[in-house]
C-alpha positions in Angstrom: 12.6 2.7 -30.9 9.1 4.2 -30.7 7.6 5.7 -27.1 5.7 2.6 -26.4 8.5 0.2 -27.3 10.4 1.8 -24.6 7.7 2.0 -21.8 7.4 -1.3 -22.2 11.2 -2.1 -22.1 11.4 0.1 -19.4 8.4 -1.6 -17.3 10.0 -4.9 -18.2 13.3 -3.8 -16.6 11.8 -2.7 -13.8 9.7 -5.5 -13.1 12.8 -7.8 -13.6 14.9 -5.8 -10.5 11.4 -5.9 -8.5 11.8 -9.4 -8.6 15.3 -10.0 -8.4 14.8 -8.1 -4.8 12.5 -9.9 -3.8 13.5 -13.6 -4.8 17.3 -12.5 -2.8 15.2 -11.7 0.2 13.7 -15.2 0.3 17.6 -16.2 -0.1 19.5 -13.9 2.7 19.1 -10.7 4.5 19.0 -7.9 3.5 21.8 -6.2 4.5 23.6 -8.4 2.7 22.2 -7.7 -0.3 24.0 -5.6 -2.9 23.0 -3.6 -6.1 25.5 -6.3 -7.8 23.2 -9.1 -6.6 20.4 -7.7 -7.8 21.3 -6.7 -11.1 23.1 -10.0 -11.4 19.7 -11.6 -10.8 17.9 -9.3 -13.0 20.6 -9.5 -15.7 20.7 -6.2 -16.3 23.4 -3.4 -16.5 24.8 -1.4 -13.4 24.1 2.0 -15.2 20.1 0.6 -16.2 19.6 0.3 -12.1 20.6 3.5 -10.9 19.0 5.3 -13.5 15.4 3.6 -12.1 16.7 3.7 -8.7 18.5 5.8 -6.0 19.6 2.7 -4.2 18.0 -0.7 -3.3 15.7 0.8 -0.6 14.4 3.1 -3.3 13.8 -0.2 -4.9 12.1 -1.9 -2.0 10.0 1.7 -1.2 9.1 1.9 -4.4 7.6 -1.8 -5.0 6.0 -0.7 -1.6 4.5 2.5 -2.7 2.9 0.6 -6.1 1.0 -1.8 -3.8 -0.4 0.4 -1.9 -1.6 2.7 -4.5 -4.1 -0.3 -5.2 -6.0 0.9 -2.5 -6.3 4.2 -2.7 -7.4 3.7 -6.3 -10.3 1.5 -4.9 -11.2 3.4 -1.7 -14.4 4.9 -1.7 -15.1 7.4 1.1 -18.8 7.8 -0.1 -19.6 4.1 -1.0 -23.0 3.2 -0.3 -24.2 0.3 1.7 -22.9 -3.0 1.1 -19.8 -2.1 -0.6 -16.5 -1.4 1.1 -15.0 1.7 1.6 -11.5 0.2 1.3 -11.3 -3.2 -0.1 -8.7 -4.3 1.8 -9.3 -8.0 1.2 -7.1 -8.5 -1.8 -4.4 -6.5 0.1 -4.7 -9.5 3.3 -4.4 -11.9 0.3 -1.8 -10.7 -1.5 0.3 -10.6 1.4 -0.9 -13.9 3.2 1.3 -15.1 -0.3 4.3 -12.7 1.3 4.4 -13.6 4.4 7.6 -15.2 4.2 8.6 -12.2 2.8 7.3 -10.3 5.3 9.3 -11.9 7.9 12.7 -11.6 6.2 11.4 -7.7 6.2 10.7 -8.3 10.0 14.6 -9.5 10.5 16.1 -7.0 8.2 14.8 -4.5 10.6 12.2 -2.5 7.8 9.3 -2.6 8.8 8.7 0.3 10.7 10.9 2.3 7.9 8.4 0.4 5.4 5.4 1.1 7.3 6.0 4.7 7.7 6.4 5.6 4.2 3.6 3.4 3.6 1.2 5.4 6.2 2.3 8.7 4.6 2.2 7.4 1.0 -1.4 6.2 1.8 -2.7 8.8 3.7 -1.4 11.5 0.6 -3.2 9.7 -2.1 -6.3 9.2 0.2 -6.1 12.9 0.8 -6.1 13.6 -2.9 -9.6 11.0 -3.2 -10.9 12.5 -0.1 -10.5 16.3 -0.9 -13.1 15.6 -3.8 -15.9 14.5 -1.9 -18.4 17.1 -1.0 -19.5 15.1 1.9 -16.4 15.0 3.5 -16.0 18.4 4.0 -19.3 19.3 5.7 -17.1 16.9 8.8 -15.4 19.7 10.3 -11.9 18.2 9.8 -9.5 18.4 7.2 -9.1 16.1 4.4 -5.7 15.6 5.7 -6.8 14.9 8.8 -9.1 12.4 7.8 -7.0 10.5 5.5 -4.1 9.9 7.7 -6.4 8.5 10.6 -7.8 5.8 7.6 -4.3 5.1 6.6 -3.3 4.6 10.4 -6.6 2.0 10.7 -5.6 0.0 7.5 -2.1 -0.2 8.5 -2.2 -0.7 11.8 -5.0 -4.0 10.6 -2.3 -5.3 8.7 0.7 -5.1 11.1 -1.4 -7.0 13.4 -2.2 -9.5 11.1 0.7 -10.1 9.8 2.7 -10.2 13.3 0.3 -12.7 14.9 0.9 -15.2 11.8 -2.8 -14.0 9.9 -5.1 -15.8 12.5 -8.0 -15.2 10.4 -8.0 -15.3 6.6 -8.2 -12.3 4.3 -12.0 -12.3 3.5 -13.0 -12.6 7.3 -10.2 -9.9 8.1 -11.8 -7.6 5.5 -15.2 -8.3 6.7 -14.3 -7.3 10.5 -12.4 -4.4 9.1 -15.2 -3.3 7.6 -17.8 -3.8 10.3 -15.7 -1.7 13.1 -14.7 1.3 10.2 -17.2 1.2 7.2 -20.3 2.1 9.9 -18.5 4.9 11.7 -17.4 6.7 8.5 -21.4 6.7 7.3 -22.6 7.7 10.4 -20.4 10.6 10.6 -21.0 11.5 7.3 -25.0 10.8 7.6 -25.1 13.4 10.9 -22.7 16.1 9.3 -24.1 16.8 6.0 -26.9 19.3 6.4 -30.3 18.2 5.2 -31.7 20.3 2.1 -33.7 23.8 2.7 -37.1 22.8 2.0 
């Protein structure tokens, strides 16, 4: 089997137990839930699971992880007017389709584990995007710093959407997200970095 045969096998496996997890969690809690089910869902072999995965929670952590790498792809620390530093809005939509979801997460007890890693996951890959800009680091705080303080703000958006049953939908929730954090990041930036020697 060539290289690409098998990546694509592979991604095809994985996807399958991704789904499997998540239909199951629509079904029962999650406690409940064993490897067994899942690969009995997926249809695939005990020794295919565990050697993707650690453990059903390094399958739920890791579905996690891929979502949120979204938007540190598409964060943009130095995006110029009118654009949005983190385009959240397909983030609010995508889980406004989970929400269900969300609330059998909410009963199983993992959200806070959930949105922990999901903070530090963030924060680490915004860090990485961050630590490039040269206009970041005329702020006087570390990329670290920075990025983990963004990665609170987006998360701490979505928890509060998500617990009060999304009271506004994703394009408005983007928009005010935007408003309060987009403006404060350019000012900063726009009073830190030192005009030219003329």
């Amino acid at each position: 089997m060539s290289d690409h045969a098998q990546d694509r096998r592979t991604a095809k496996t994985v996807a399958a137990l991704r789904a499997a997890l998540m239909e199951l969690m629509h079904e029962k809690h999650y406690d409940s839930i064993t490897v067994q089910d899942i690969i009995d869902r997926a249809n695939v072999g005990r020794s295919t699971f565990y050697s993707h995965f650690r453990d059903k929670e390094d399958l739920l952590v890791g579905d996690w992880k891929r979502f949120f790498q979204a938007i540190a792809d598409y964060t943009n620390i130095a995006a110029p007017g009118g654009q949005p530093i983190a385009p959240i809005e397909p983030v609010f939509a995508h889980l406004k389709d989970m929400h269900a979801l969300y609330r059998a997460l909410v009963r199983s007890g993992k959200t806070d584990r959930l949105f922990s890693v999901g903070i530090d996951y963030l924060a680490q890959k915004l860090e990485e995007k961050i630590g490039q800009s040269t206009e970041v680091s005329s702020l006087g705080v570390t990329p670290e710093f920075f990025a983990y303080l963004l990665s609170l703000q987006i998360f701490g958006t979505l928890k509060w959407w998500l617990d009060r049953d999304m009271p506004h939908i994703p394009k408005e929730m983007s928009r005010m997200f935007e408003s309060l954090v987009s403006p404060g990041i350019r000012a900063v930036l726009s009073e830190r970095v030192p005009n030219p020697v003329s």
